[in-house]
Backbone atoms as SQL, in Angstrom:
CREATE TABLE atoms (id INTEGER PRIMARY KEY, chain TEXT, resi INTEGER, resn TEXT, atom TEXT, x REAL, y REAL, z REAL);
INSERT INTO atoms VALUES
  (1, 'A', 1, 'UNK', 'N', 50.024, -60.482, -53.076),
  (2, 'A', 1, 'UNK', 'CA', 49.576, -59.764, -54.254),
  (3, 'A', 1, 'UNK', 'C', 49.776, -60.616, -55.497),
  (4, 'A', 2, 'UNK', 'N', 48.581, -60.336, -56.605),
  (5, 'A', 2, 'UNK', 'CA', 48.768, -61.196, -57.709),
  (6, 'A', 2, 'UNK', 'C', 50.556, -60.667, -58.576),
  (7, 'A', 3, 'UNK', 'N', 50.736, -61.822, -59.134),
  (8, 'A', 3, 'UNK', 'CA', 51.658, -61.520, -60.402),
  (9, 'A', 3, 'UNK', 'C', 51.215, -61.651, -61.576),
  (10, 'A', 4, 'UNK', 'N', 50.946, -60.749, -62.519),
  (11, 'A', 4, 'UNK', 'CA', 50.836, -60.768, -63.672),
  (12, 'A', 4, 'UNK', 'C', 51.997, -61.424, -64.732),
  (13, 'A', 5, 'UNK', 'N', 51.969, -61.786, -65.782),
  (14, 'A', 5, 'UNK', 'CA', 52.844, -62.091, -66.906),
  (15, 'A', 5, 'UNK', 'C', 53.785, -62.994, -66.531),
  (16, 'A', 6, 'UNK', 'N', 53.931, -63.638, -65.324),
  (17, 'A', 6, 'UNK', 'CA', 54.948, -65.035, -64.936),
  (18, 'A', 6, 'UNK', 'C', 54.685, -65.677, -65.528),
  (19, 'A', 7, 'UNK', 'N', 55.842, -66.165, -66.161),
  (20, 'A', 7, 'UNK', 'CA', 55.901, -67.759, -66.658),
  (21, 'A', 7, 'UNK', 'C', 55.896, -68.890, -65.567),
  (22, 'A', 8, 'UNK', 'N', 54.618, -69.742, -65.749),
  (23, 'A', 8, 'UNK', 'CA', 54.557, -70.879, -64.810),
  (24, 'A', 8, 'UNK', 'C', 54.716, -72.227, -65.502),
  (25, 'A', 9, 'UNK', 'N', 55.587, -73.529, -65.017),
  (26, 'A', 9, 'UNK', 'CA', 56.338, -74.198, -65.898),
  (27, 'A', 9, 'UNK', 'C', 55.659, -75.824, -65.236),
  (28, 'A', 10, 'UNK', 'N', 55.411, -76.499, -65.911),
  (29, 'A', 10, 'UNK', 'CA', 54.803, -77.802, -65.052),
  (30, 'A', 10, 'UNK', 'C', 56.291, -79.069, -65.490),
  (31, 'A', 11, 'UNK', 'N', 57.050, -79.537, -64.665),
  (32, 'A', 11, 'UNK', 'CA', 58.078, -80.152, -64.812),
  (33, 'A', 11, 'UNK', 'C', 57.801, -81.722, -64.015),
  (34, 'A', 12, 'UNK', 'N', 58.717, -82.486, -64.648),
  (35, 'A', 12, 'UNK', 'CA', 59.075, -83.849, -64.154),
  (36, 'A', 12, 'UNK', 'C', 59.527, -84.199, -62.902),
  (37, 'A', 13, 'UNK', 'N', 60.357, -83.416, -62.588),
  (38, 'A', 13, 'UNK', 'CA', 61.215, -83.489, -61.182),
  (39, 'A', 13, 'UNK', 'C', 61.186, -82.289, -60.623),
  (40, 'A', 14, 'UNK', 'N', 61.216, -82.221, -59.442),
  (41, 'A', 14, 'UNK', 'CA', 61.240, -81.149, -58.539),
  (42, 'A', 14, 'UNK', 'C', 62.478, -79.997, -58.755),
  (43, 'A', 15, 'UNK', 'N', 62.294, -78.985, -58.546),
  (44, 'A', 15, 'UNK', 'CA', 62.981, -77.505, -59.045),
  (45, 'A', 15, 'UNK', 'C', 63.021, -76.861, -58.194),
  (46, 'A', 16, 'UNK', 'N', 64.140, -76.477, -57.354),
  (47, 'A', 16, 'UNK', 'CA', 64.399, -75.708, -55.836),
  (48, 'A', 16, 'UNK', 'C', 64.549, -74.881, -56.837),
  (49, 'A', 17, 'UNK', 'N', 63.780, -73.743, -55.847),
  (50, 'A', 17, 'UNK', 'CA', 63.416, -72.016, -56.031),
  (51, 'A', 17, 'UNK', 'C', 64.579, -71.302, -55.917),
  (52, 'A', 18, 'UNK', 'N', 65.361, -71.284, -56.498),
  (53, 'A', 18, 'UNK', 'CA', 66.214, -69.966, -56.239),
  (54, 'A', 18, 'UNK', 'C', 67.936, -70.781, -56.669),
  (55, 'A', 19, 'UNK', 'N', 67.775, -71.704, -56.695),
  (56, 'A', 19, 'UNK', 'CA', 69.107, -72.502, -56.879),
  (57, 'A', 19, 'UNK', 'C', 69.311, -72.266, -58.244),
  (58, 'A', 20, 'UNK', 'N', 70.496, -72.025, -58.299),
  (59, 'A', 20, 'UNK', 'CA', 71.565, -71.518, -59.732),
  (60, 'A', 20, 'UNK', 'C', 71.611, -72.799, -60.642),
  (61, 'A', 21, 'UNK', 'N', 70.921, -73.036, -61.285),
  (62, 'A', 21, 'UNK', 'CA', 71.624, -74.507, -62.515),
  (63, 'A', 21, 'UNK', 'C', 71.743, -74.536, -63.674),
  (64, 'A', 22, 'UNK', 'N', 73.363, -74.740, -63.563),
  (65, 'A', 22, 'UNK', 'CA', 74.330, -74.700, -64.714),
  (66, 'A', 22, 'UNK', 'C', 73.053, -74.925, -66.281),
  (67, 'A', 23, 'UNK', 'N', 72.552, -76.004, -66.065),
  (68, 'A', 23, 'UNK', 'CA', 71.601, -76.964, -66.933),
  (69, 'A', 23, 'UNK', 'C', 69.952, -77.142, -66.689),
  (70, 'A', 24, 'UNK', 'N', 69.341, -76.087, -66.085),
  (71, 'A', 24, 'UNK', 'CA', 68.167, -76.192, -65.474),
  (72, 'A', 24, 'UNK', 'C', 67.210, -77.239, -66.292),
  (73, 'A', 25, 'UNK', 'N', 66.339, -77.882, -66.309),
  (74, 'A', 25, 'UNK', 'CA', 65.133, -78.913, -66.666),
  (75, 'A', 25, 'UNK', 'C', 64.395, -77.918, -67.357),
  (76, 'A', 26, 'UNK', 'N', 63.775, -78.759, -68.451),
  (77, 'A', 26, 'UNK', 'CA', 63.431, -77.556, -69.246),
  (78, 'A', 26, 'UNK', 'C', 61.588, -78.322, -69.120),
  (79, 'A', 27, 'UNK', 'N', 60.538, -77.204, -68.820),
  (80, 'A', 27, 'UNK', 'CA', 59.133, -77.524, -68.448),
  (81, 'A', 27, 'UNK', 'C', 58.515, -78.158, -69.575),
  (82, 'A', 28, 'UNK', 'N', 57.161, -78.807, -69.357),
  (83, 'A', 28, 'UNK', 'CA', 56.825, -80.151, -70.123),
  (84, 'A', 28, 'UNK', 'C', 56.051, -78.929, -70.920),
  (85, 'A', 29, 'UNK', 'N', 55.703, -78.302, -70.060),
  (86, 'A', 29, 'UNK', 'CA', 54.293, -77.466, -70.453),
  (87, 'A', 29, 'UNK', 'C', 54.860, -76.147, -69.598),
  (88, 'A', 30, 'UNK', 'N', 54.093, -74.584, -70.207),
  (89, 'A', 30, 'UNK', 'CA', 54.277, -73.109, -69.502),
  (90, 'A', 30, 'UNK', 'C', 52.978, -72.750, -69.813),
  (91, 'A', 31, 'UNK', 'N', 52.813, -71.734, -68.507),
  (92, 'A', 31, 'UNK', 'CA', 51.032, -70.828, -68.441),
  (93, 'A', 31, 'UNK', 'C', 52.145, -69.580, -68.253),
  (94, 'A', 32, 'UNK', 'N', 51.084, -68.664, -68.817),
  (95, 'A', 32, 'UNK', 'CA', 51.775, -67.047, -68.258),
  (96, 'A', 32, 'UNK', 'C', 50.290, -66.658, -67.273),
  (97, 'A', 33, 'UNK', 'N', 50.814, -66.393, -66.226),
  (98, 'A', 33, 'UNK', 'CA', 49.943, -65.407, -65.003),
  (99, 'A', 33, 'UNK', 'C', 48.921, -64.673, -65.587),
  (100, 'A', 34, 'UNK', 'N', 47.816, -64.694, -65.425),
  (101, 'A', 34, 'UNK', 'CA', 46.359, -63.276, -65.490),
  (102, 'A', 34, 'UNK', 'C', 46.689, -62.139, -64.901),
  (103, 'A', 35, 'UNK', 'N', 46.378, -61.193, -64.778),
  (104, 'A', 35, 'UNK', 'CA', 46.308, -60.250, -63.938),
  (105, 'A', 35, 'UNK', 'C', 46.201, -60.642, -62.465),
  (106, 'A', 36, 'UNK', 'N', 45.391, -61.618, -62.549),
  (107, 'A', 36, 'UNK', 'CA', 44.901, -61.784, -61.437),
  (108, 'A', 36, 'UNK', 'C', 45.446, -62.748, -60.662),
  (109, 'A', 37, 'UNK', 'N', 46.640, -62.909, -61.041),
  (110, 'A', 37, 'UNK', 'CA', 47.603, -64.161, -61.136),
  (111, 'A', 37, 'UNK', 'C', 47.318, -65.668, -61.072),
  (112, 'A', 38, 'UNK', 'N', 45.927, -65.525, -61.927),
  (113, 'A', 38, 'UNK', 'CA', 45.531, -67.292, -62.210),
  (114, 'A', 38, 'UNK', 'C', 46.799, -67.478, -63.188),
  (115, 'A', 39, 'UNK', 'N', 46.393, -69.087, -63.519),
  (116, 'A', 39, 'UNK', 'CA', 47.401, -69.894, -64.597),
  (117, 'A', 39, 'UNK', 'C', 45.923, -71.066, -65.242),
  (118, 'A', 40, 'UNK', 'N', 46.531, -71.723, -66.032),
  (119, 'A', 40, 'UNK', 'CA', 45.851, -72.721, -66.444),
  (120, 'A', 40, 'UNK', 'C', 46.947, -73.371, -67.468),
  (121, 'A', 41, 'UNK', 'N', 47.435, -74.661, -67.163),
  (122, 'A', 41, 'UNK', 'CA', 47.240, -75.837, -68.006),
  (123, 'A', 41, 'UNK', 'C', 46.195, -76.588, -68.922),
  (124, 'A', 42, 'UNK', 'N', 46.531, -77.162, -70.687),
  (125, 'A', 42, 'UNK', 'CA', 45.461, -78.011, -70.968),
  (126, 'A', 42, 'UNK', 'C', 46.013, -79.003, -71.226),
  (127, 'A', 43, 'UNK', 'N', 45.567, -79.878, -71.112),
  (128, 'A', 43, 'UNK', 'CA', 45.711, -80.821, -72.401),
  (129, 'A', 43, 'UNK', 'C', 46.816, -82.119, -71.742),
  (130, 'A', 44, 'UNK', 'N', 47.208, -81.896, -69.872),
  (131, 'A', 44, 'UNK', 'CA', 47.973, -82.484, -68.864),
  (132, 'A', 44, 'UNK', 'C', 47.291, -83.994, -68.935),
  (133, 'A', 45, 'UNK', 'N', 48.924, -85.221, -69.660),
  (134, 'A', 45, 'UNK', 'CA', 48.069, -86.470, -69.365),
  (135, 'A', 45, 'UNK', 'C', 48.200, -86.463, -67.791),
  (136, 'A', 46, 'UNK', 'N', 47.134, -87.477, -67.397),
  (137, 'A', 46, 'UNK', 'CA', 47.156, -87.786, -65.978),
  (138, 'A', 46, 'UNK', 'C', 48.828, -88.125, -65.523),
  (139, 'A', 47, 'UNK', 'N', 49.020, -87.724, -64.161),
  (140, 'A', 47, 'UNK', 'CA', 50.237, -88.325, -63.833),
  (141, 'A', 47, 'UNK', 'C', 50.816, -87.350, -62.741),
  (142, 'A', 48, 'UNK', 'N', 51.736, -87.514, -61.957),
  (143, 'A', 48, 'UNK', 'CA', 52.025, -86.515, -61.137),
  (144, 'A', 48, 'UNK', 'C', 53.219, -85.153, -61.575),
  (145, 'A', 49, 'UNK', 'N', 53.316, -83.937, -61.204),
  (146, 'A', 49, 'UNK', 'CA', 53.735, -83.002, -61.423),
  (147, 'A', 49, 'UNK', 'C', 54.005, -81.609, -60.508),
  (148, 'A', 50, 'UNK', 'N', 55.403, -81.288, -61.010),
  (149, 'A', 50, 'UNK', 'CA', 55.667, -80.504, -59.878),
  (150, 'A', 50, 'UNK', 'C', 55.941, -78.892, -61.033),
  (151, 'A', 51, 'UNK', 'N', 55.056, -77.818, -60.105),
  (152, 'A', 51, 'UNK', 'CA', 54.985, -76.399, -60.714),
  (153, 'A', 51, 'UNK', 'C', 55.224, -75.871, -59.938),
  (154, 'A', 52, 'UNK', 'N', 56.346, -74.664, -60.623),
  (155, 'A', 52, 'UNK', 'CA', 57.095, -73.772, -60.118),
  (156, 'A', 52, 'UNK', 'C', 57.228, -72.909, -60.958),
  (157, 'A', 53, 'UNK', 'N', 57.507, -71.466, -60.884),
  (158, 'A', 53, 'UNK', 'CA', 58.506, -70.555, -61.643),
  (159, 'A', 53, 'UNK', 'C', 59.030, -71.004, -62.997),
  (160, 'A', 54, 'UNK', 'N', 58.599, -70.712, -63.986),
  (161, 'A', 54, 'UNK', 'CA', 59.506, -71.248, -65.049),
  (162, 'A', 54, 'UNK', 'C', 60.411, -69.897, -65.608),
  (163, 'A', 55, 'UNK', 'N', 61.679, -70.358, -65.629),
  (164, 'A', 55, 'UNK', 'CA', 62.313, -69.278, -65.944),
  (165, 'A', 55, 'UNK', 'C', 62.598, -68.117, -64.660),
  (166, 'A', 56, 'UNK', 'N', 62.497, -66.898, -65.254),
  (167, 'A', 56, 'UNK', 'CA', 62.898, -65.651, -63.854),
  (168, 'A', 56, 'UNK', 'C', 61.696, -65.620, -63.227),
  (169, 'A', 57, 'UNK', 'N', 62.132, -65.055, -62.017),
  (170, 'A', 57, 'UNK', 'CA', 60.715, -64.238, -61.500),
  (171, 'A', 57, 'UNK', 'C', 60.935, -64.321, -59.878),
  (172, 'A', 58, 'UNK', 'N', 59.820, -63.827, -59.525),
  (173, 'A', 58, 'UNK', 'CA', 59.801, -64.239, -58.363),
  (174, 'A', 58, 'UNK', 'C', 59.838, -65.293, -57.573),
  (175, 'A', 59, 'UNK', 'N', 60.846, -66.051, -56.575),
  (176, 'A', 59, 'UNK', 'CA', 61.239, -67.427, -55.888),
  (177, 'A', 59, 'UNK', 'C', 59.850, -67.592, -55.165),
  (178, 'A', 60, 'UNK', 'N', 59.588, -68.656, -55.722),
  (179, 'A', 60, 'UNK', 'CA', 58.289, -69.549, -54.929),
  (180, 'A', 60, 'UNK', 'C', 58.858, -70.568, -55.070),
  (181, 'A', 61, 'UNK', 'N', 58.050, -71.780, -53.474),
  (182, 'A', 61, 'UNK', 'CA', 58.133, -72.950, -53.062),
  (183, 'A', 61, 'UNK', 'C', 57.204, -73.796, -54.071),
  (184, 'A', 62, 'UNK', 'N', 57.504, -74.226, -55.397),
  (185, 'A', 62, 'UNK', 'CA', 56.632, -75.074, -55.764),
  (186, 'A', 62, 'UNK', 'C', 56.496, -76.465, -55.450),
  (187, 'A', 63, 'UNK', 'N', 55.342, -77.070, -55.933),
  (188, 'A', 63, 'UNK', 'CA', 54.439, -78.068, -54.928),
  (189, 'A', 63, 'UNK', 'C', 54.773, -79.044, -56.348),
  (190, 'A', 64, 'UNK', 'N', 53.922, -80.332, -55.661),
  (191, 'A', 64, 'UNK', 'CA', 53.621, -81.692, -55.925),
  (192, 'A', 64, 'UNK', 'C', 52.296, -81.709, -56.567),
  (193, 'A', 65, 'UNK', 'N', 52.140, -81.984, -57.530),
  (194, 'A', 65, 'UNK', 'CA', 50.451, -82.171, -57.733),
  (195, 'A', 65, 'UNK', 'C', 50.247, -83.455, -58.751),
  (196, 'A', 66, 'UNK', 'N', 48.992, -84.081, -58.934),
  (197, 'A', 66, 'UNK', 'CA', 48.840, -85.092, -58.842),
  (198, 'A', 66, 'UNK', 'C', 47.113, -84.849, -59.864),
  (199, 'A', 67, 'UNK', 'N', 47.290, -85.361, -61.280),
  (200, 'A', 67, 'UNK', 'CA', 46.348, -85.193, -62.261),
  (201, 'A', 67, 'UNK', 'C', 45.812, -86.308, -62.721),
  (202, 'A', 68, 'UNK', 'N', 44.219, -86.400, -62.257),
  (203, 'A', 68, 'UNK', 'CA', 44.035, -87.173, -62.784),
  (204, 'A', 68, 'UNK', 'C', 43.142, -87.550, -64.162),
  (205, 'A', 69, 'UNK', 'N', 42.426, -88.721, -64.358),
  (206, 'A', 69, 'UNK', 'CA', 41.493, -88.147, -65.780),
  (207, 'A', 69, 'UNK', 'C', 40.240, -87.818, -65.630),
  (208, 'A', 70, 'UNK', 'N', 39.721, -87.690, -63.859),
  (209, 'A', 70, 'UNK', 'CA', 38.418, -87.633, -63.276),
  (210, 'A', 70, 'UNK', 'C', 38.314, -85.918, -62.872),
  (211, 'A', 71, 'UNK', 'N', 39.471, -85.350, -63.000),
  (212, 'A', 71, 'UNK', 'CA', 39.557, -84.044, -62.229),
  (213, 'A', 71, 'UNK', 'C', 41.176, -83.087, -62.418),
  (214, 'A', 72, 'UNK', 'N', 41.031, -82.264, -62.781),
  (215, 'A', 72, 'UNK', 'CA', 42.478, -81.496, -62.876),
  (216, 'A', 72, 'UNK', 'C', 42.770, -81.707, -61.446),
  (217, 'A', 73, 'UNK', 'N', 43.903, -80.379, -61.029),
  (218, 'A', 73, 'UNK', 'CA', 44.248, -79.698, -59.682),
  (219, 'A', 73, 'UNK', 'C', 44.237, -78.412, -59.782),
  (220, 'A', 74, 'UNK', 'N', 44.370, -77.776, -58.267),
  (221, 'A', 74, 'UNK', 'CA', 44.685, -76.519, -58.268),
  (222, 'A', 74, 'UNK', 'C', 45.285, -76.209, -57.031),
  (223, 'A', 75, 'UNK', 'N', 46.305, -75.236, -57.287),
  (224, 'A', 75, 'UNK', 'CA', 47.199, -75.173, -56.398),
  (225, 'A', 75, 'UNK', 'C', 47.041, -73.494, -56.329),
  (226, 'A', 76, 'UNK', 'N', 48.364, -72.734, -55.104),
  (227, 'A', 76, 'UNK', 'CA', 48.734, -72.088, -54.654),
  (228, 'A', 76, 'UNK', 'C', 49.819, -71.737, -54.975),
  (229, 'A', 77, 'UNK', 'N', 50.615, -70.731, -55.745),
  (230, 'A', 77, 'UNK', 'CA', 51.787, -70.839, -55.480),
  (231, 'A', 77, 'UNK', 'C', 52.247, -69.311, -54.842),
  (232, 'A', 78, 'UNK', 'N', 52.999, -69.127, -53.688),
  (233, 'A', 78, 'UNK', 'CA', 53.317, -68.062, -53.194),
  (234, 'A', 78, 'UNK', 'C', 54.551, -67.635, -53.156),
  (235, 'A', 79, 'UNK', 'N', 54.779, -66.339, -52.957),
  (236, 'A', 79, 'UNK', 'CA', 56.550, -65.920, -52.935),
  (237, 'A', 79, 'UNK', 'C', 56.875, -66.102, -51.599),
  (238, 'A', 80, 'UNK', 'N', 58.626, -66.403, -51.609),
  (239, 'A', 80, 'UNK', 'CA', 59.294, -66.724, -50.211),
  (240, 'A', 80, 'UNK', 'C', 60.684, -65.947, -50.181),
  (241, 'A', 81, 'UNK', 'N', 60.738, -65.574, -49.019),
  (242, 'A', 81, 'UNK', 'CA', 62.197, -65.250, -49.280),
  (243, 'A', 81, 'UNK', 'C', 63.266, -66.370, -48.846),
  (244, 'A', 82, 'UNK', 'N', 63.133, -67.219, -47.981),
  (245, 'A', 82, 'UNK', 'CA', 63.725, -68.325, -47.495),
  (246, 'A', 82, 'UNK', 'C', 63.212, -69.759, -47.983),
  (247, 'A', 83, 'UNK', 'N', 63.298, -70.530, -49.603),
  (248, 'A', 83, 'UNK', 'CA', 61.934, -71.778, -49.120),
  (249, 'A', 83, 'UNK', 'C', 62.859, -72.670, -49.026),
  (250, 'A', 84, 'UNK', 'N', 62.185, -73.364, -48.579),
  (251, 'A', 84, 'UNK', 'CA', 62.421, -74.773, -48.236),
  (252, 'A', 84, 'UNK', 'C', 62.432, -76.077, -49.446),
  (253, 'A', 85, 'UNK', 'N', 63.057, -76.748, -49.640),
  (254, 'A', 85, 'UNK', 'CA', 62.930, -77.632, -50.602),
  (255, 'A', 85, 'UNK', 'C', 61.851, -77.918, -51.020),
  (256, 'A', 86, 'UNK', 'N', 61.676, -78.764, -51.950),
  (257, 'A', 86, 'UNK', 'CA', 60.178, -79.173, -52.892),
  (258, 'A', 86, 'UNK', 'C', 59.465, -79.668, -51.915),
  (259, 'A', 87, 'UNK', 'N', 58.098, -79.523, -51.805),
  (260, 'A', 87, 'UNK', 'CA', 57.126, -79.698, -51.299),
  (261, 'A', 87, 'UNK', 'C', 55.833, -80.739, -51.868);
């Protein structure tokens, strides 16, 4: 099911879902969720990037993505109750 109003956070280094930090990484860039739980980034120089959860919400496995100046990305991001490290 979509999430509305999440903060989605595009960061430097990878960000395990659910892990407590004292000092968490603070995102380069944030989208808040559609209804329909799209997101959108603008304005991303090319380069690689990992999105996840910014802030509370629901624990998702965020991914690796990879921007270039020929083409954005688009990803998936889903809820877990168990994830697995960065992906």
């Amino acid at each position: 099911m979509p999430v509305a109003g999440q903060a989605i956070g595009v960061f430097t280094q990878a960000v395990i879902p659910g892990k407590v930090l004292q000092h968490p990484p603070t995102p380069i860039a944030t989208a808040t969720t559609s209804p329909d739980g799209r997101f959108t980034f603008h304005r991303l120089e090319p380069g690689r990037y990992f999105i996840t959860v910014a802030g509370t919400g629901s624990s998702v496995a965020g991914h690796w993505v990879v921007v270039t100046r020929d083409r954005g990305a688009s990803m998936l991001l889903t809820r877990c109750t168990d994830c697995a490290g960065p992906r």
